[in-house]
C-alpha positions in Angstrom: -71.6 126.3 7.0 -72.2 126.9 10.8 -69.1 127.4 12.9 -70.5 126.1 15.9 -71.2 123.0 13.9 -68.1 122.4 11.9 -65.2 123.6 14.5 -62.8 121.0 12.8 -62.9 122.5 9.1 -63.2 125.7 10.9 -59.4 125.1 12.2 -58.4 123.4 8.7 -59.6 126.7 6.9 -57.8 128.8 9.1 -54.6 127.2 8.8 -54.6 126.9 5.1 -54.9 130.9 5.4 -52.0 131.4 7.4 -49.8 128.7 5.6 -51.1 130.6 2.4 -50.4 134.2 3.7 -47.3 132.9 5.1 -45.8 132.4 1.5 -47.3 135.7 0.2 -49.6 134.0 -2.6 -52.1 136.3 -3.7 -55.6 135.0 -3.7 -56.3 135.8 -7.3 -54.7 135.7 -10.5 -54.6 138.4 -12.4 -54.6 139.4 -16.6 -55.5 141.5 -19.8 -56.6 140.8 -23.0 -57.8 143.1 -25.8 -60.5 142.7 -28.1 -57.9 143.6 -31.0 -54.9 142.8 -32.1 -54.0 146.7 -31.8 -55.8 150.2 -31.5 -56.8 151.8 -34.3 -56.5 155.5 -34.0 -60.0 157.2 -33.2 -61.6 154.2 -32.6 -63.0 152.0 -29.7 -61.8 148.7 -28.5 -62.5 146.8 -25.4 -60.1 145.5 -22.6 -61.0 142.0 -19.9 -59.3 142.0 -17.2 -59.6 138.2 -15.9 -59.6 137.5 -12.4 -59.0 134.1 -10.8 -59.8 133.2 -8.1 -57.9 130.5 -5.7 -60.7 127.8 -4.9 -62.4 128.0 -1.7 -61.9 131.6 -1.8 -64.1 134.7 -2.6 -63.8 138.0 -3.1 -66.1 140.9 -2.5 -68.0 142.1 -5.5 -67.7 145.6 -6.5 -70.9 146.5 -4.8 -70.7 144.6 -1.6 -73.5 144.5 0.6 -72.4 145.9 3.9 -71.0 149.5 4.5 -67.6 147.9 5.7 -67.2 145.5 3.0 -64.3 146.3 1.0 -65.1 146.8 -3.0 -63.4 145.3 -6.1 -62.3 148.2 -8.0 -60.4 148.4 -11.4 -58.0 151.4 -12.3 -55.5 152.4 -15.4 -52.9 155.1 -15.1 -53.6 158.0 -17.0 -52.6 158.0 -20.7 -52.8 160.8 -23.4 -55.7 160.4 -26.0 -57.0 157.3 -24.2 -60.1 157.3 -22.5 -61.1 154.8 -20.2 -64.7 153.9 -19.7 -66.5 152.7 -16.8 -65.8 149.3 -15.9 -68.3 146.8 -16.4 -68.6 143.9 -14.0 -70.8 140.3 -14.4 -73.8 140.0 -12.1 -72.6 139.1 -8.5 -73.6 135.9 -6.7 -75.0 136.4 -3.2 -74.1 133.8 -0.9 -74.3 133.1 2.7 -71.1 133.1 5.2 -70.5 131.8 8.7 -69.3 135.1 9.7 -72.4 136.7 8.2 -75.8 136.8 9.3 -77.0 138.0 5.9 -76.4 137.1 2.2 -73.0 138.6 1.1 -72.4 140.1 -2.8 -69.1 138.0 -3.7 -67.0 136.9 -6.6 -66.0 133.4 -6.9 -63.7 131.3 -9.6 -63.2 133.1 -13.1 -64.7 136.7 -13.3 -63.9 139.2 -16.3 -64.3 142.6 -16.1 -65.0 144.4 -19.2 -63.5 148.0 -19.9 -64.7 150.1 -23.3 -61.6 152.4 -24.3 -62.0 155.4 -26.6 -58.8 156.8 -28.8 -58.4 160.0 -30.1 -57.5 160.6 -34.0 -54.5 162.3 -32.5 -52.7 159.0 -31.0 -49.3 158.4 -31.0 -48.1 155.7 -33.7 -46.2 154.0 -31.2 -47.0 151.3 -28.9 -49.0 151.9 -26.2 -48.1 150.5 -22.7 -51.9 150.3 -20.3 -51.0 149.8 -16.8 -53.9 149.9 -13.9 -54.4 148.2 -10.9 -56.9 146.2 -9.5 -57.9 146.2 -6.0 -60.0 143.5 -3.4 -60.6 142.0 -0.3 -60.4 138.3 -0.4 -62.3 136.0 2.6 -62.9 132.3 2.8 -65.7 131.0 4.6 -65.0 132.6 8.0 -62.1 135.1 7.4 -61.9 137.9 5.6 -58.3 139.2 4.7 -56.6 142.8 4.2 -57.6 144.3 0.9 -54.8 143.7 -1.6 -53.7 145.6 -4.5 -52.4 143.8 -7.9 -50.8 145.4 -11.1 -51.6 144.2 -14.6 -49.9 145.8 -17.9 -50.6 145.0 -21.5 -48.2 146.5 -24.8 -50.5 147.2 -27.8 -49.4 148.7 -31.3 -50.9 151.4 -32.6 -51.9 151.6 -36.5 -54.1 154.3 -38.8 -56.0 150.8 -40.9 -58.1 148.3 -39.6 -57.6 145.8 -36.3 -57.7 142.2 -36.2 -60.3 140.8 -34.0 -59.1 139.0 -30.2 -58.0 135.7 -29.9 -60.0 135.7 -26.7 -63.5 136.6 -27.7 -65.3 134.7 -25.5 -64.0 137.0 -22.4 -66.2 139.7 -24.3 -69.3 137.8 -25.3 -69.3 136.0 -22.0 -69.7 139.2 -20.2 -71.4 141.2 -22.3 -74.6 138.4 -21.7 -74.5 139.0 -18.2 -74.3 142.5 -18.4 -77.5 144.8 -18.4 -79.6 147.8 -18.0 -78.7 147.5 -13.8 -74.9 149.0 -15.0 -76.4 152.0 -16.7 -78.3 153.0 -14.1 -78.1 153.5 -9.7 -79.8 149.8 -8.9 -79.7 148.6 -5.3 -79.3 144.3 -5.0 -83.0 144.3 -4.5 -83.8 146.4 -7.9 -81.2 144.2 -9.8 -82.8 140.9 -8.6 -85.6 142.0 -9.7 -84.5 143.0 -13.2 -84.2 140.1 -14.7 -87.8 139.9 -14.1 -89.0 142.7 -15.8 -86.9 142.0 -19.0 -88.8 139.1 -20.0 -91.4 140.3 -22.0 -94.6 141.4 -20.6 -96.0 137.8 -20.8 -92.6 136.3 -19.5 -92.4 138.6 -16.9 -96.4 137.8 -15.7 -96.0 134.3 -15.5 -92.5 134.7 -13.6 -94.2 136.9 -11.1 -97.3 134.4 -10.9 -95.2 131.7 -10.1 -92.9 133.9 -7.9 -96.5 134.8 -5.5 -97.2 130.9 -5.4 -93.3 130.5 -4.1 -94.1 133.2 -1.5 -96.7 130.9 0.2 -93.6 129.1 1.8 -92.7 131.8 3.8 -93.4 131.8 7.4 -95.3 135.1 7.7 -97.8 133.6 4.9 -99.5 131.3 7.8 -102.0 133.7 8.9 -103.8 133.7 6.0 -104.4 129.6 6.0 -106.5 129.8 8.9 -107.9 132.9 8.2 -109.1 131.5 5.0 -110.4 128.0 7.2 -112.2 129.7 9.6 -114.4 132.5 7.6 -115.1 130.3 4.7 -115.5 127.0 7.2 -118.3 129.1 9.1 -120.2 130.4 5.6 -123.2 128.5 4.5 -122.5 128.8 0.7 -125.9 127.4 -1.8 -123.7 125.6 -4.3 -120.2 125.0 -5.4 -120.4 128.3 -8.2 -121.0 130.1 -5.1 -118.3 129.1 -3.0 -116.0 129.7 -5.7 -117.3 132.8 -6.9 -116.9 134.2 -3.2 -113.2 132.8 -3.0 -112.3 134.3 -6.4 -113.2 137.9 -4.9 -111.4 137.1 -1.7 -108.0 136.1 -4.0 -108.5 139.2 -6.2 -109.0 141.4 -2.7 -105.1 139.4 -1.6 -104.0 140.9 -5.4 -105.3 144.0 -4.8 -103.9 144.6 -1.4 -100.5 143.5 -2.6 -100.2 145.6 -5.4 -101.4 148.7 -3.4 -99.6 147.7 -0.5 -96.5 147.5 -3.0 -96.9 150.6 -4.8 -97.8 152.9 -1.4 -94.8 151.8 0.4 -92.2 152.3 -2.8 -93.6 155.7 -3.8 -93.2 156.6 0.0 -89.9 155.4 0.3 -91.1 152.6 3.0 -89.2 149.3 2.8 -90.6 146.3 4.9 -87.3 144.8 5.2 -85.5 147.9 6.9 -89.1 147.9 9.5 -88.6 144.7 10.5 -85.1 145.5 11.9 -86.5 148.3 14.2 -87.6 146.4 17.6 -90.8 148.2 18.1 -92.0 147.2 14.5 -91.6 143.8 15.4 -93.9 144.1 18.6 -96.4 145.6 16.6 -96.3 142.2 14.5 -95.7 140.3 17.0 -98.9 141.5 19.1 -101.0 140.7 15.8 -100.2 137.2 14.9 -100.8 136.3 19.4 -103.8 138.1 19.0 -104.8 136.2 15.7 -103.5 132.8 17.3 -106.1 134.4 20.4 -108.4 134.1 18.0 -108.2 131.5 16.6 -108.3 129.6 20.5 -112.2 131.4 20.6 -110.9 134.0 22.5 -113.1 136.5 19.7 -113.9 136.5 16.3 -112.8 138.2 13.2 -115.9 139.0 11.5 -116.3 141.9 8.4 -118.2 144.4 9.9 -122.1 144.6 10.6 -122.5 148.3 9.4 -120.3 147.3 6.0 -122.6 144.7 5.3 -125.6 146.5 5.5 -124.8 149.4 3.3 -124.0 146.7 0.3 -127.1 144.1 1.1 -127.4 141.0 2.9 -127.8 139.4 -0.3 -124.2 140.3 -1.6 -122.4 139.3 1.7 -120.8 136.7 0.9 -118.8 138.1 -2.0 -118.2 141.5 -0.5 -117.5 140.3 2.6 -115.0 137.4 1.1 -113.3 140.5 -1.1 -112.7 143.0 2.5 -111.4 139.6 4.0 -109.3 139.0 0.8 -107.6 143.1 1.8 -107.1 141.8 5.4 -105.7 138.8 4.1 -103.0 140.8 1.4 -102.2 143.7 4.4 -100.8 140.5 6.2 -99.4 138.5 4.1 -97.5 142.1 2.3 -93.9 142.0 4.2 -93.5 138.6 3.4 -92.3 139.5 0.4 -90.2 142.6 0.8 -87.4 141.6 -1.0 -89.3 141.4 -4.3 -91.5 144.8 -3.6 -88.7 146.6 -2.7 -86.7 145.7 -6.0 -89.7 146.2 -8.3 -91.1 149.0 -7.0 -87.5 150.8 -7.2 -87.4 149.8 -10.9 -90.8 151.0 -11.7 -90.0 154.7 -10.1 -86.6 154.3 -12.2 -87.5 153.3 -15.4 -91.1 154.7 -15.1 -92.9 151.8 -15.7 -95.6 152.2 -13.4 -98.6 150.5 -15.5 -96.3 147.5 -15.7 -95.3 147.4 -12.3 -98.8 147.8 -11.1 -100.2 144.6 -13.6 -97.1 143.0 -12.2 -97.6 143.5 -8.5 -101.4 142.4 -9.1 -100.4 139.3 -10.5 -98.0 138.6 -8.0 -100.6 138.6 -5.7 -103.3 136.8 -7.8 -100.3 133.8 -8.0 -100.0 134.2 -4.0 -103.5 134.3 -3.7 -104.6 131.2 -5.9 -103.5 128.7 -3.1 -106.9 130.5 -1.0 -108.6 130.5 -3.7 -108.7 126.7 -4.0 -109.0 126.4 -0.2 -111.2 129.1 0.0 -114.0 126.9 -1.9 -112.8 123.8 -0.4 -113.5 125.2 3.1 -116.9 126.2 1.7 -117.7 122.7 1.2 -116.8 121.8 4.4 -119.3 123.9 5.8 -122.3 121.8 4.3 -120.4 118.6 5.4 -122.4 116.6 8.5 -120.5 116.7 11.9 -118.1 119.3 10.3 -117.6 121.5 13.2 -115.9 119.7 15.7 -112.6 118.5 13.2 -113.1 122.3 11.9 -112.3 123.6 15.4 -109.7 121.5 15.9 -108.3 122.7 12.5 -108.1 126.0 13.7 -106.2 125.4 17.1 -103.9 123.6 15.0 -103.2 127.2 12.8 -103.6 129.0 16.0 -100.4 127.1 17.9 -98.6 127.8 14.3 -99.1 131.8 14.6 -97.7 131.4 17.6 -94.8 129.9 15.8 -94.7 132.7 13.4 -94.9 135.1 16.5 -92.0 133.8 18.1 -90.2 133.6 14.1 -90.4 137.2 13.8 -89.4 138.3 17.7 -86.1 136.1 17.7 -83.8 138.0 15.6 -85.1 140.8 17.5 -84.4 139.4 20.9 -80.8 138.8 20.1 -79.8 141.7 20.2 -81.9 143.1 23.2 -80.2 143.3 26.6 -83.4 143.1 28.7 -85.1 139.9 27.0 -87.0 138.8 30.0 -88.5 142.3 30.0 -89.1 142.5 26.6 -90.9 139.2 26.5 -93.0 140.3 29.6 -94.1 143.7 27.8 -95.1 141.9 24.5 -97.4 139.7 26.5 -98.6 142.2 28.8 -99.3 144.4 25.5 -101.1 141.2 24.2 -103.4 140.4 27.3 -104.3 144.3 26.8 -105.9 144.6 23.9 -107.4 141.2 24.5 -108.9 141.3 27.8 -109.7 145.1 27.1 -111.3 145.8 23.3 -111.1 142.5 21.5 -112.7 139.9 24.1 -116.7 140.1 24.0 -118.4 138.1 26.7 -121.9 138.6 28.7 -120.5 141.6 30.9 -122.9 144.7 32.4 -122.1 148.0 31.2 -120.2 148.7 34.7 -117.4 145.9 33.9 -117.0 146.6 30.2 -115.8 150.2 31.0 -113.7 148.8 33.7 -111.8 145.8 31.6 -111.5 149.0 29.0 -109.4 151.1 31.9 -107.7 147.6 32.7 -107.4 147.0 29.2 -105.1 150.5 28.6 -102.9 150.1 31.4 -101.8 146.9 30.9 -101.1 148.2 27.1 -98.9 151.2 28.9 -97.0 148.8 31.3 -95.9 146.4 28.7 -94.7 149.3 26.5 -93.0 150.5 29.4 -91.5 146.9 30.0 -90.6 147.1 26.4 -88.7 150.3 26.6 -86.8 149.7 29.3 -85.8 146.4 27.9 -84.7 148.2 24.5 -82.9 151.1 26.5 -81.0 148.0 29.0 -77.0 148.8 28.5 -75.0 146.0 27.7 -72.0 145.4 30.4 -68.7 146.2 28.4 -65.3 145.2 27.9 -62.9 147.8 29.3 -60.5 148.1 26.2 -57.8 149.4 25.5 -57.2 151.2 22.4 -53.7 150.6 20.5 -52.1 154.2 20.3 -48.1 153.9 20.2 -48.3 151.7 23.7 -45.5 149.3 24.6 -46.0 146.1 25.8 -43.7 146.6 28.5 -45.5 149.4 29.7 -49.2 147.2 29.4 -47.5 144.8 31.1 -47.0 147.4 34.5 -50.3 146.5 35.5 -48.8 142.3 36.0 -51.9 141.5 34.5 -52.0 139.1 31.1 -53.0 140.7 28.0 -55.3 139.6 25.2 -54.8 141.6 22.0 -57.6 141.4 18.9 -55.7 143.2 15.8 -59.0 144.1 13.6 -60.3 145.9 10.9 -63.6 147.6 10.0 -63.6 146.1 6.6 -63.2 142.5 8.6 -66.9 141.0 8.8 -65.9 138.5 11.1 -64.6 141.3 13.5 -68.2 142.3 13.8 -69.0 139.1 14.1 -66.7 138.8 17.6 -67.8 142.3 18.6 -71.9 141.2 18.5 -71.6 137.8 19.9 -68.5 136.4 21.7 -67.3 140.0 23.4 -70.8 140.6 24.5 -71.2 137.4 26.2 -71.4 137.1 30.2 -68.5 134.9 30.4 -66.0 136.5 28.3 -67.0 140.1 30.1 -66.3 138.3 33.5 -63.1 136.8 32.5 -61.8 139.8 30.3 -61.4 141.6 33.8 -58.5 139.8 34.7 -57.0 140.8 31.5 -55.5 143.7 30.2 -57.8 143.8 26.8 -55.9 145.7 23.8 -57.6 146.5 20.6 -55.8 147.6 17.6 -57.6 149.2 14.6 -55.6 147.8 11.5 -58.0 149.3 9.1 -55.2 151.5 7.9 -52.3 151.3 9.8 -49.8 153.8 10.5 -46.5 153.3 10.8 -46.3 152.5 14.1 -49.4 149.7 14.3 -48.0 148.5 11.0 -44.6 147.2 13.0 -46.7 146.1 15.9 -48.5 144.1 13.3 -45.0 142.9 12.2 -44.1 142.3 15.8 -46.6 139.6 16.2 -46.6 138.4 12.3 -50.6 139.9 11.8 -52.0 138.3 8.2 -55.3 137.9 8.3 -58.2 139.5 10.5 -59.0 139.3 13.3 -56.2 137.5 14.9 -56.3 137.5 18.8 -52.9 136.8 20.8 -52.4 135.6 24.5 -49.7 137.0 26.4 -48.6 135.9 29.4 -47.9 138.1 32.4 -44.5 138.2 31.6 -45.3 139.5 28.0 -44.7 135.9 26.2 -47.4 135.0 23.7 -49.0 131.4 23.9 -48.5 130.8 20.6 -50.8 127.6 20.5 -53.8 129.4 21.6 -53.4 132.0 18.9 -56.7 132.4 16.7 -57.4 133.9 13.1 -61.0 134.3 12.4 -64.1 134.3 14.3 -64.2 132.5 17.8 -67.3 131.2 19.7 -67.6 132.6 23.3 -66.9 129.5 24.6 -63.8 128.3 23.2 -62.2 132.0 24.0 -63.1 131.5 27.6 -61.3 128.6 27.5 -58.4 130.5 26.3 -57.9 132.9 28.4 -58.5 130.7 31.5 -55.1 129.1 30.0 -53.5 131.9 29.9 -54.4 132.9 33.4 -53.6 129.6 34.7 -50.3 130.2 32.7 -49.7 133.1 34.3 -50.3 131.7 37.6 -47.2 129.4 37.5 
């Protein structure tokens, strides 16, 4: 759910959190049960703690994705000759936020956590009080609140004979199914994602990865290959149907073989596409290609497999060598597309060791992605004997090259976001473009004299747009002038007879961020903001002295933003709890300068 789509339930959520803060009702409910009617002395039981959780709430799970996210943890006090194991928790669902631009690891509705105990021989006879604690951070759909702590306590008897099973086994078989081999050892998100894989079966897992590499062929950076495929097959004069096919069959086993490689080079070496494509000069790099394929694809120049390459093997095995080097070019592009997958597999191969499995698994990943090519790969080989195929064929392949240019722009977005100079940015990716274009890639009926020339042209067009580029990426961003909470009266803030807008946040507070990367950063706010005094307090762990200032102004939930008048009165009707567009807090604080005006 977009905020800047649904403003109304927006407002509804975030008054259902304060009224529900306001009465102190904890977001989940908490208990214990044992797996036995009582411990036996020297032997092991299990404990479930059972969390539930209010509707239309979440909590974070207890390995949240996001270095301020706070984790669900479960404790017990200390007790002699009871040993408590490591908690086990249930698979986490990921789920996507409005005050998140990424997936979040969450708990939602009932969730049991599962504790093995160990007693000693030596136990006490007597009953046996376990107390522990279990702490959180509970959010709804765009807030996130102060982590909470809640106590839970159970009485067991101790005896030296046997133990009556639970009334409440289904706590313990329902989370024992959905635990597995991703608790026992140090797995990212990625590598547990792709766990469940692996522990098919060998021929589960294959077919699961086959039809995983057909799924991939709905990702965006997968288009490069389509006309790719179209416009070296369309152009080949194949003898007979066998032929076509036998070519595209090399050319899908040279995508598999890419991928696997690809996959296995980059885990080994600790290279993950998913972290490269948040660095800005990776995404130029991509960014240049798929222009300069979409070029290409225009007639600006051809891709074509090398003359010398094709010599060496015989002009009479061309086609299928040729068709197989395509088939590498073809998997080295289409390889980041899925980076979730490689990154999760290839960290489970180098922790379990399975390294011949992972490699017949990556390979068929990319025979499944490949087998789309395949088909079209032998299809566009018939097209090539059709009459009067050319002219629809070109027109095929403008129509791919104005998609790469789609993909281009797909990739270069996220990026821009968060770039300061984006006109200058945009200006260095194309100048970079026209470079290696107009310089190296562009053949045409030039003299010697003019080729050396558009060469020198060529390179300093490349050099200017990756000047334009840096300067873009170095750009400051203007900045709010804040002031930082430290034992400050309002009175004294209020010396300067300016107003005062104050945003009580938290680094464990997502939509915090959320403000600090989009509404605080935009012109309008900046301009505005300097006729306010702007106050920042840090309530990640408040003393005692920004705890009572947080009592001052009743502080619940994060981030809450007040507007004080010159006078030092809050407007309490423009107060806010959660994230805020830019927009609406210009708004805001015009009010409370036209307030102050009065």
């Amino acid at each position: 759910m977009k905020l800047k789509f649904f403003p109304a339930v927006v407002i509804l959520l975030t008054l259902s959190a304060r009224a529900q803060f306001a009465t102190n009702e904890k977001i989940v409910d908490v208990r214990i049960v044992s797996s036995q009617d009582k411990i036996v002395q020297g032997e092991e039981l299990k404990l479930a703690i059972i969390l539930n959780i209010k509707p239309t709430l979440h909590i974070n799970s207890h390995e949240p994705l996001g270095e301020y996210y706070i984790p669900t943890e479960v404790k017990f006090a200390p007790l002699r000759n009871i040993s408590f194991g490591q908690a086990q928790f249930p698979v986490p669902k990921l789920k996507k936020f409005a005050f998140s631009d990424e997936k979040l690891s969450i708990y939602d509705g009932e969730v049991t956590v599962v504790i093995p105990v160990t007693t000693s021989p030596e136990l006490d006879l007597s009953p046996q009080t376990i107390t522990g604690i279990v702490s959180y951070q509970g959010c709804n759909d765009s807030v996130c609140f102060a982590p909470e702590e809640q106590n839970f306590e159970i009485v067991l008897d101790v005896a030296a004979g046997t133990a009556v099973q639970s009334q409440y086994p289904e706590y313990f078989i329902k989370v024992e199914s959905t635990i597995s081999a991703d608790h026992a050892l140090d797995l990212t998100q990625d590598e547990r994602a792709a766990l469940q894989y692996v522990e098919k079966g060998m021929l589960g897992a294959i077919l699961t990865f086959f039809i995983i590499g057909l799924a991939l062929n709905l990702t965006p950076c997968v288009y490069p290959v389509i006309p790719l495929t179209v416009s070296y097959f369309g152009a080949q004069r194949q003898k007979s149907r066998g032929s076509a096919f036998t070519a595209a069959l090399f050319y899908q086993i040279g995508i598999a073989l890419a991928f696997a490689g690809l996959g296995l080079i980059s885990g080994l070496a600790g290279k993950q596409w998913g972290f490269l494509f948040a660095s800005p000069w990776f995404v130029v790099v991509i960014g240049t290609i798929m222009l300069l394929l979409s070029a290409s694809l225009f007639g600006a120049f051809e891709i074509t497999v090398p003359s010398s390459l094709l010599t060496r093997v015989g002009k009479n095995k061309q086609g299928v060598i040729g068709a197989f080097f395509m088939g590498l070019t073809a998997g080295i592009l289409i390889a980041p597309c899925a980076a979730g997958i490689i990154i999760g597999l290839v960290g489970l191969i180098a922790k379990l060791g399975l390294v011949g499995k992972g490699t017949i698994l990556f390979f068929v990943l990319g025979l499944g992605l490949g087998l789309p090519y395949l088909i079209l790969a032998t299809f566009s080989g018939l097209l090539g004997r059709l009459p009067q195929s050319g002219g629809w064929m070109l027109w095929i392949k403008k129509l791919f090259g104005f998609m790469l240019i789609g993909v281009a722009i797909y990739f270069i977005l996220p990026q821009l976001e968060r770039i300061v100079g984006k006109l200058g940015f945009l200006l260095g990716l194309i100048t970079v473009t026209a470079g290696f274009l107009l310089g190296f890639l562009e053949h045409g009926m030039y003299g010697k004299a003019f080729n050396w020339l558009r060469r020198i042209i060529g390179i300093v067009l490349i050099l200017l747009g990756i000047y334009w580029i840096h300067n873009a990426l170095s750009a400051k961003e203007a900045e709010i002038n804040w002031v930082h909470y430290s034992d400050q009266t309002i009175d004294m803030l209020l010396e300067e007879e300016k107003p005062i807008f104050i945003d009580f946040y938290a680094d464990w507070c997502a939509p915090c961020k959320q403000l600090d990367r989009q509404t605080f950063t935009d012109e309008a706010v900046i301009k505005v903001a300097e006729s306010f005094i702007m106050l920042k307090v840090d309530c990640t762990r408040p003393d005692d002295s920004t705890q009572a200032f947080m009592n001052r102004f009743n502080v619940t939930g994060m981030p809450t933003l007040i507007f004080l008048s010159r006078s030092g009165a809050e407007l309490t009707e423009l107060r806010e709890i959660g994230f805020v567009p830019a927009d609406r807090l210009v708004a805001s604080m015009q009010k409370t300068l036209d307030s102050s005006r009065r």
